[in-house]
Every structure is written in structure tokens, then in C-alpha cells.
N, C-alpha and C positions, 0 to 999 in steps of 0.2 A: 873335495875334502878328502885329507887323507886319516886310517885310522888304525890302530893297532889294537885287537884283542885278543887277551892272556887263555879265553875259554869259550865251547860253541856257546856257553851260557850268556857270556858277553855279547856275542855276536849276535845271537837271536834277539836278545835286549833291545841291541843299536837298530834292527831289523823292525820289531816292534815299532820302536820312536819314529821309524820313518815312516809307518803306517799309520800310527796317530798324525802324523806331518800333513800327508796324503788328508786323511777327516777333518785336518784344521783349516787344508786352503780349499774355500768355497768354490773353486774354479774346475775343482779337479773331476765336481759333478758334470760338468759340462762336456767333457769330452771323458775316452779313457784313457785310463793315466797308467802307461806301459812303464813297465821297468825293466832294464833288459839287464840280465847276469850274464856276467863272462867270469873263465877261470878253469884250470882245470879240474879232471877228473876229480872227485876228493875235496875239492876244495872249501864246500858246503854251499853249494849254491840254493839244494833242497834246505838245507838248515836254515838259510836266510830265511826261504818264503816260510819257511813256519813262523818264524819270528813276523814278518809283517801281515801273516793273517792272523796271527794274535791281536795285533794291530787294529784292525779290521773288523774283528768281532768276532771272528772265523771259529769254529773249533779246529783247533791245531793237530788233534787225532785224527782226521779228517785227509793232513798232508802228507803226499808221498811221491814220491822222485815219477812224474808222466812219461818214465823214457821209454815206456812199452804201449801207452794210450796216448802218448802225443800230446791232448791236454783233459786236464782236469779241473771242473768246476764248483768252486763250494762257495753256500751264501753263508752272507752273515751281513752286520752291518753293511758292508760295502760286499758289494760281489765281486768272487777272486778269483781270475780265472790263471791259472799253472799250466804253462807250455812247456815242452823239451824239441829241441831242436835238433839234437843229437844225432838220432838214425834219420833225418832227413835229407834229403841229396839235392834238391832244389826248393827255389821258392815254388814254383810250380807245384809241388808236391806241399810243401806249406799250406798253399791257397789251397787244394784240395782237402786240405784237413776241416777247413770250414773256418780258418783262421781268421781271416775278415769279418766274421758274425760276431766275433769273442768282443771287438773295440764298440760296444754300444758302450754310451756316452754315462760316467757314475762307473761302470766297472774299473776294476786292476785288475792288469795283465801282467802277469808276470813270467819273463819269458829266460828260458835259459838256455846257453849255448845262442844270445843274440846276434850275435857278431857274425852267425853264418851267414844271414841274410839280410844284413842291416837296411837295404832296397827295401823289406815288406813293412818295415818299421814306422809310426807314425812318427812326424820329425820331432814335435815336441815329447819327448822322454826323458827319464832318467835311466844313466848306467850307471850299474854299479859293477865295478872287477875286484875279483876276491883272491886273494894267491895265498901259496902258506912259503913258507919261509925254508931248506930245506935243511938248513942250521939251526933252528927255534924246535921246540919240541911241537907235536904236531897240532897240540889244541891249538898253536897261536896262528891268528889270521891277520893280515893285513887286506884292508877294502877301502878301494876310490871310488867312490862318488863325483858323477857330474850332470848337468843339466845340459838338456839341450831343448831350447825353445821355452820362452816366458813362464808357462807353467811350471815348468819342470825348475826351473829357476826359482819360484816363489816357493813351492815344496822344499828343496835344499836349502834355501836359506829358514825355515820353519825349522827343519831336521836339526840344524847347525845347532838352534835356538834350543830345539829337546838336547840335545845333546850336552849343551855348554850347562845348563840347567843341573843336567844330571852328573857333569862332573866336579859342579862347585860342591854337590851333595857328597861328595864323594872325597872325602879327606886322604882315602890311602893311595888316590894316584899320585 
């Protein structure tokens, strides 16, 4: 799915609904249910995850860019654990961060700069890629969503579902 947002405000929204998505499919207690951000620098990769630990139950005070602790962990309804990928040079160096302990089954992962090391990644996830536009002024964000593996699939198409919901509500698009 593809999307365009006028404002971060937008974008944390949509980020939201994919976290309520995440509480809606029973499945996603079962295993953890990774989401991997790509995009670059700037793009809002931290603004999404606040948006879906609002989602989550999270306090959103709470969220901030892991790209000096690697990852960070906050409860709430669902537990949410926030990776950065960024200064890391291998998977190796991944696994060493304790990154395997994060995927107990009921948590979100949400991992940014995924695409480093798509190998450590569990196969069913969702990505999402967020770019900005460099003609658009800078609030506006463009983000694809996709699924890969069943779960991930029954999530997105939920997401679709918040989504379509909230722009019948929504007269001025």
C-alpha cells in the first residue's frame, strides 16, 4: 500500500492505525511482529514509531531516535521494542547487541535502517519505506507498506481497513 501525508501529524496517525492493526490480529501475540523502516536520514522513521506506540499503549514521551543505545524498550499494552541499525557494521555486531532476546513472541519490533541486515530479520514482517519528496515541501511524506509472510499480510490488510475507515471520515481529501 502506498500513501501520501501532507504533515508528521498525518503520518504518526497512519503509524497509530497500524498499531491498533497489530492489537486487532490475534496472531501477532504469537510470535513478534517486526516491522522494519527504511528511508533516509530525516525521513521520520522515529516519528513513525511514536505514532505506533501510541498505537500500542506506549507513552509516546517515552520515544526517541535508539541510534546511540541501539535499542530501546518501552511497555505498554503491547511491548515495544525500537532498534537503530544505523552505526552497526554487521549482523554479527547486531546479534551481539542482544537482538535475538527482543523477538519474544506478543512483542513489536520495530527496527530502523532494516534493510542493513534483512538476513537477521524474522521472514514474516512488515516494511514499511518512508521517503520525502525533494520537490514537496518537507512535512509531506510518501510510505509503502508490505507484507511478507501470512501474518504480516492479515495486519495490512486490517491496516488498509483503519485506514479506508478513516478517510470516508474524512471529507477534505
Amino acid at each position: 500500500m502506498r500513501f501520501r501525508f501532507r504533515s508528521s501529524a498525518e503520518t504518526r496517525d497512519a503509524a497509530r492505525r497500524l498499531g491498533a492493526a497489530i492489537e486487532a490480529v490475534g496472531e501477532t501475540r504469537a510470535i513478534a511482529c517486526v516491522i522494519g523502516l527504511t528511508g533516509p536520514l530525516g525521513a521520520g522513521k522515529t516519528e513513525w514509531v511514536r505514532g505506533l506506540a501510541e498505537g500500542l499503549g506506549v507513552d509516546t514521551r517515552l520515544v526517541t531516535s535508539p541510534t546511540f543505545v541501539i535499542a530501546s524498550e518501552y511497555p505498554g499494552r503491547r511491548p515495544l521494542a525500537h532498534v537503530d541499525c544505523y552505526r552497526l557494521a554487521s549482523e554479527a555486531e547486531l546479534e551481539a547487541t542482544g537482538f535475538m532476546d527482543l523477538l519474544d513472541p506478543g512483542r513489536v519490533v520495530a527496527i530502523e535502517w532494516s534493510d542493513r541486515f534483512p538476513g537477521a530479520l524474522p521472514g514474516d514482517r512488515i516494511e514499511v519505506r518512508i521517503a520525502r519528496d525533494a520537490d514537496e515541501p518537507e512535512s509531506v511524506r510518501e510510505v509503502e507498506t508490505s507484507a511478507l509472510g501470512p501474518i504480516a499480510e492479515r495486519v495490512l490488510r486490517q491496516f488498509e481497513r483503519e485506514m479506508k475507515v478513516e478517510e470516508e471520515r474524512a471529507p477534505w481529501r
